[in-house]
C-alpha positions in Angstrom: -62.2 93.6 -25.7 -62.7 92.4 -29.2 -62.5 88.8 -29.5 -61.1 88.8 -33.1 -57.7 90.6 -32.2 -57.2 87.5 -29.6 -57.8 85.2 -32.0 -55.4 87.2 -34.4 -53.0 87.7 -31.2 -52.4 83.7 -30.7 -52.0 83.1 -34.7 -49.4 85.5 -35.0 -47.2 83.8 -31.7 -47.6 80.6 -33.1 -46.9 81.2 -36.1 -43.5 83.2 -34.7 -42.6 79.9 -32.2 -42.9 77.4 -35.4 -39.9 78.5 -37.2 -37.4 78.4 -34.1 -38.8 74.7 -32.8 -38.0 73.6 -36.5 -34.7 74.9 -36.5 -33.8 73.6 -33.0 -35.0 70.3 -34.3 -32.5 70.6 -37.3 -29.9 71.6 -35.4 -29.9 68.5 -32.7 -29.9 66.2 -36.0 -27.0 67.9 -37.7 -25.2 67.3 -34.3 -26.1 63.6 -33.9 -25.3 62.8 -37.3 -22.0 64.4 -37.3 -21.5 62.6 -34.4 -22.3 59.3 -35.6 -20.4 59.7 -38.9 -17.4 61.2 -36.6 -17.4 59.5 -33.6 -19.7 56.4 -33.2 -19.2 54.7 -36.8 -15.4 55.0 -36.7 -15.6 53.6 -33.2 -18.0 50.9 -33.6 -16.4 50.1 -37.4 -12.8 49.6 -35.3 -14.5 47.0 -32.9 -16.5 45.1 -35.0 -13.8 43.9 -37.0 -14.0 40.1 -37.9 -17.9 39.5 -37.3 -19.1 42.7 -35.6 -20.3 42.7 -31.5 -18.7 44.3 -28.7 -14.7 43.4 -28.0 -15.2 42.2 -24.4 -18.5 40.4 -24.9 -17.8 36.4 -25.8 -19.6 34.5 -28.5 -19.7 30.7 -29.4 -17.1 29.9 -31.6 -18.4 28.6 -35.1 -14.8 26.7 -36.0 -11.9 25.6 -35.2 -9.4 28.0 -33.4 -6.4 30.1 -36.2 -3.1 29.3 -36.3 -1.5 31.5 -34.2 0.3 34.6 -36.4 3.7 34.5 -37.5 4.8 37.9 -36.2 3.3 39.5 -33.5 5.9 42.1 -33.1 5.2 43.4 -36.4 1.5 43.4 -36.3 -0.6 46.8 -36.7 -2.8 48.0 -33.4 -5.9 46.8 -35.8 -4.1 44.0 -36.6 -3.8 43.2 -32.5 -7.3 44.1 -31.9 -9.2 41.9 -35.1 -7.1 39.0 -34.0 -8.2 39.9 -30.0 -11.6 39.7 -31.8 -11.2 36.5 -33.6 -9.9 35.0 -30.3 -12.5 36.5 -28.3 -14.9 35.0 -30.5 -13.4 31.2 -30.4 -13.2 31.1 -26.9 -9.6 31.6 -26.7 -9.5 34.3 -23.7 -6.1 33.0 -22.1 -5.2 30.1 -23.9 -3.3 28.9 -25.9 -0.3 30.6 -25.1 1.3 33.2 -27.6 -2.7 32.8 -29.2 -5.3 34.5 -27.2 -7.3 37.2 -26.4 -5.7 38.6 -23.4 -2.1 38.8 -25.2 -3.2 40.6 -28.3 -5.1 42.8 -25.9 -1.8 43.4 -23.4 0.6 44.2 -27.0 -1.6 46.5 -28.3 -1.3 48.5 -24.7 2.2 47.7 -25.1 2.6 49.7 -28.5 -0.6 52.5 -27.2 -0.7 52.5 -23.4 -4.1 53.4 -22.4 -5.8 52.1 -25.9 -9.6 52.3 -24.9 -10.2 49.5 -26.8 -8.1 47.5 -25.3 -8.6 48.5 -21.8 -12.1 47.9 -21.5 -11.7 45.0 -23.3 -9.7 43.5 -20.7 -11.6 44.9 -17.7 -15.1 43.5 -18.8 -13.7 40.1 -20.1 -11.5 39.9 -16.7 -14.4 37.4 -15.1 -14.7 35.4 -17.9 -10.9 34.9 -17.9 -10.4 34.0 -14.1 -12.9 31.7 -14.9 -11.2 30.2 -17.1 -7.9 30.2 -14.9 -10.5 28.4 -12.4 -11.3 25.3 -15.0 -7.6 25.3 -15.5 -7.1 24.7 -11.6 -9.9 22.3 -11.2 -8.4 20.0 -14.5 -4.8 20.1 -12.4 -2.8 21.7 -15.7 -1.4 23.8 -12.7 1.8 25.3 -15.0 -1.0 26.5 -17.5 -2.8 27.8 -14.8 -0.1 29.7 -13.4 0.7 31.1 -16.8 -3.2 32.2 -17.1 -3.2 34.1 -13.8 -0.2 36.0 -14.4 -2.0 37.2 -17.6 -4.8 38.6 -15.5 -2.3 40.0 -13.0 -0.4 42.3 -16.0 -4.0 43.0 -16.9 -5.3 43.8 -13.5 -3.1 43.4 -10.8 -5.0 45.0 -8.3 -8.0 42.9 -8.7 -9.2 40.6 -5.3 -9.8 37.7 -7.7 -6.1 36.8 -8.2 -5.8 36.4 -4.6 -8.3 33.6 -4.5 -7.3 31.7 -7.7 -3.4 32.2 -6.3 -5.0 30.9 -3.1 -6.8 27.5 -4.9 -3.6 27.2 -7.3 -1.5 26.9 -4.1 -3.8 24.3 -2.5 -4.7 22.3 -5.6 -0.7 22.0 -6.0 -0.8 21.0 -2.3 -3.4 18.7 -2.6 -1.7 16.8 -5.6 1.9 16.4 -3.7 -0.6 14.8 -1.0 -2.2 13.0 -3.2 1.3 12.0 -5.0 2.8 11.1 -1.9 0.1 8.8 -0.3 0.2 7.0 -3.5 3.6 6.8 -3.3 3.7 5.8 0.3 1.2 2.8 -0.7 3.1 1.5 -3.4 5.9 1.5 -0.8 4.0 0.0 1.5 2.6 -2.8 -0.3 6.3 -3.7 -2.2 7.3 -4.3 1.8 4.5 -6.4 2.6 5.0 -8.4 -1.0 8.7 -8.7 0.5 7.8 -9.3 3.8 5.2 -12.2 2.5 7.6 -14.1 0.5 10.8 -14.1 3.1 7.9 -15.7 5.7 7.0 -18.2 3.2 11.0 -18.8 3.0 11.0 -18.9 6.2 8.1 -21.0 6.9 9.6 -23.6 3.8 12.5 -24.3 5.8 11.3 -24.4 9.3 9.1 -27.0 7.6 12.0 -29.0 6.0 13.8 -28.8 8.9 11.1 -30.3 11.4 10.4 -32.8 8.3 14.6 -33.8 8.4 14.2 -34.0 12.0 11.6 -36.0 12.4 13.5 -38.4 9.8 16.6 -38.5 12.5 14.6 -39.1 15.2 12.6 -41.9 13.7 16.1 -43.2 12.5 17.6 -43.3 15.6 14.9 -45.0 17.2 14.7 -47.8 15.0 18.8 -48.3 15.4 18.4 -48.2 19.0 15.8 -50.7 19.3 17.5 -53.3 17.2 20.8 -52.6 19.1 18.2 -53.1 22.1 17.2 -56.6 20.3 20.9 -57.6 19.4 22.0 -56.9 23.1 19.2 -59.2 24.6 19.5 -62.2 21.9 23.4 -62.0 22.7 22.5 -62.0 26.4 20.4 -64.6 27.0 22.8 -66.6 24.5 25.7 -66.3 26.8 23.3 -67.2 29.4 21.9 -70.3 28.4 25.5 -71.3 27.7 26.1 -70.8 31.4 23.0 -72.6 32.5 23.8 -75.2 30.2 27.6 -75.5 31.4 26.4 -75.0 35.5 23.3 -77.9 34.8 25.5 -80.4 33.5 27.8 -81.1 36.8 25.3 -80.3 39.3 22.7 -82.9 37.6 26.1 -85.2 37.9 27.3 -84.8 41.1 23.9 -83.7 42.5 25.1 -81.5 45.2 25.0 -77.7 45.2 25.1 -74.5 43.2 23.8 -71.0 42.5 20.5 -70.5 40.8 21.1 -70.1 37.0 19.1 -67.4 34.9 17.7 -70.0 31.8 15.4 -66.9 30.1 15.6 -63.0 30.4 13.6 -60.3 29.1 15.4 -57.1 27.7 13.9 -54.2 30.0 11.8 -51.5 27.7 13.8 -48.4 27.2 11.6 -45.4 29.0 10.3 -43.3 26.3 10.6 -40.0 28.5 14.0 -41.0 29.2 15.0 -42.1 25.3 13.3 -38.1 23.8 15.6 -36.7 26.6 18.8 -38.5 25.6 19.3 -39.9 29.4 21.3 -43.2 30.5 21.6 -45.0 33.4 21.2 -47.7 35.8 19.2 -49.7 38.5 20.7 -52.1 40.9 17.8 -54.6 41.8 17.5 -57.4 45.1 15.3 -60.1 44.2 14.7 -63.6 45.3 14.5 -67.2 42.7 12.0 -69.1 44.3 12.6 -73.2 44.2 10.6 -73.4 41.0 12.9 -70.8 39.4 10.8 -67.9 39.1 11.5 -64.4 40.2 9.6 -62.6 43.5 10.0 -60.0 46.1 12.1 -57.0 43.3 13.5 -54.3 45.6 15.7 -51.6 44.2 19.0 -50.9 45.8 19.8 -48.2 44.2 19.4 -46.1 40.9 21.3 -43.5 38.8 19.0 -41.1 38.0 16.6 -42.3 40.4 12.9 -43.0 39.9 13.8 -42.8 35.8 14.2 -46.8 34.8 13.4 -48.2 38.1 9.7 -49.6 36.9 11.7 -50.5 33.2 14.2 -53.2 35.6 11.5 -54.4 37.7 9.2 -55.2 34.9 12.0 -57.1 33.2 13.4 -59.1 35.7 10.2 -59.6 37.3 9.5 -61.6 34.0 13.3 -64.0 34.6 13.6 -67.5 34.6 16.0 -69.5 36.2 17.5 -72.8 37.1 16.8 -72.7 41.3 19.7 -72.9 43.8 20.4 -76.5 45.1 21.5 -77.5 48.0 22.4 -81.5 48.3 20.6 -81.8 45.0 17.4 -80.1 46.3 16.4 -76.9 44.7 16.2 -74.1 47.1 15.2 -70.6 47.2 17.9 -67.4 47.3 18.8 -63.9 46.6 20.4 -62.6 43.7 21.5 -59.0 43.1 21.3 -57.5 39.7 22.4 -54.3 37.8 20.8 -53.1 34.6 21.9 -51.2 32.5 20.3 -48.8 30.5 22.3 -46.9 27.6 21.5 -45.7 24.1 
């Protein structure tokens, strides 16, 4: 075959193929363009209101959160969705309340149920929102916390997250009444020991006064039974010596016979077992005056309580003097009995 009417074959299909792959091309660009000046821009233009960027993607807020608008009720759905943006973009997802993201979102479905805008807003900033529910939980502000997850809950109430912030609400509200109570319980605890403190230092005060008072009577007491002790014996061996005198005088005259005479006595020591225990008694003693008038051979006859004052009355009249019996003017020995008495 001839080789020049391929070569003229192939130029004229390419040349045929040219002018349809052109107009294919022209066609796919009239479509995207339309599409973008249709579609896209209008779209895009609508949720880049207020500083551009996608609704449900969060930026760093550059100043201070708006004032909250006067009338939401009246308020246009671009209205709704530029301030959505403008609290989107401060960081205002679910808080304040009446001010944030989440409840411009949730009116404008109110006035368009199923906006687009609106609705995916809400579902892709959902995480960042229970997030933000979360922080609320952790800082305690339980009320606004409760307030934030029923947001999400009109938003999506279907969504397994609630369950678990409802679940850490309910336990960080637990925790805190715990918490609360314990505290409470302590204070409680330590007023009743403060109380309890100063009644046993009342207490302890006047156990202590009262020992101290007495110790006072008891000392008191002693000292006015030991001079009534004194009194007794100076009175007693008084009277005494007044008999000795008054038996001496005729027996030196008519120097026959007569009883021994007690010249010196000793007061008997008051037991101090028996003197603490407020007892009294008595000891009836058998004893003989030797010639030279001194005192020997102490028996005890008998005792009320016995064995209490019996050493007491031994040890005093053991310590007796007397003028000796006579007997034709010659001192002799003999037995006197003896009672001593012991009373406070």
């Amino acid at each position: 075959m001839d080789t020049r009417y391929i070569r003229h074959a192939r130029t004229h299909a390419r040349g045929a193929i040219q002018p349809v792959a052109i107009a294919v091309l022209v066609v796919i660009a009239v479509l995207a363009a339309a599409a973008w000046f249709l579609i896209i821009k209008p779209h895009q233009d609508l949720m880049q209101a207020d500083n551009g960027g996608h609704p449900s993607t969060p930026v760093a807020a550059g100043h201070e959160a708006a004032a909250p608008p006067a009338n939401v009720e009246a308020m246009s759905l671009n209205q709704l969705l530029s301030e959505a943006r403008r609290a989107m973009n401060e960081q205002r997802l679910l808080a304040p309340s009446g001010n944030n993201a989440f409840e411009f979102y949730l009116k404008v479905l109110q006035k368009q149920p199923g906006n687009q805008v609106a609705t995916d807003a809400l579902r892709e900033t959902f995480p960042f929102a229970a997030t933000a529910a979360e922080q609320a939980i952790n800082q305690r502000d339980f009320n606004d916390a409760q307030r934030q997850i029923d947001l999400l809950a009109k938003a999506d109430p279907a969504n397994y997250t609630l369950t678990i912030l409802r679940s850490k609400l309910d336990a960080g509200r637990k925790l805190a009444d715990r918490e609360q109570q314990l505290a409470a319980d302590k204070e409680k605890q330590a007023q009743l020991a403060a109380q309890k403190a100063a009644a046993d230092k009342v207490e302890a005060d006047r156990q202590a006064e009262l020992k101290a008072q007495q110790a006072a009577a008891e000392q008191q007491r002693l000292a006015q039974q030991r001079q009534a002790q004194q009194q007794q014996a100076a009175e007693s061996a008084r009277q005494q010596q007044q008999a000795t005198t008054a038996a001496a005088t005729p027996a030196a005259e008519t120097g026959g016979t007569h009883a021994a005479v007690l010249v010196k006595n000793t007061a008997p020591r008051y037991p101090t077992a028996a003197m603490r225990a407020n007892q009294e008694g008595w000891v009836e003693l058998s004893f003989t005056i030797t010639p030279g008038g001194d005192v020997s051979d102490v028996k005890v006859l008998d005792a009320q309580p016995r064995h209490v004052f019996d050493r007491a009355a031994i040890d005093a009249v053991s310590r007796w003097k007397y003028q000796p019996a006579t007997q034709d003017g010659a001192p002799v020995a003999s037995i006197k009995r003896q009672r001593i008495e012991f009373k406070l």
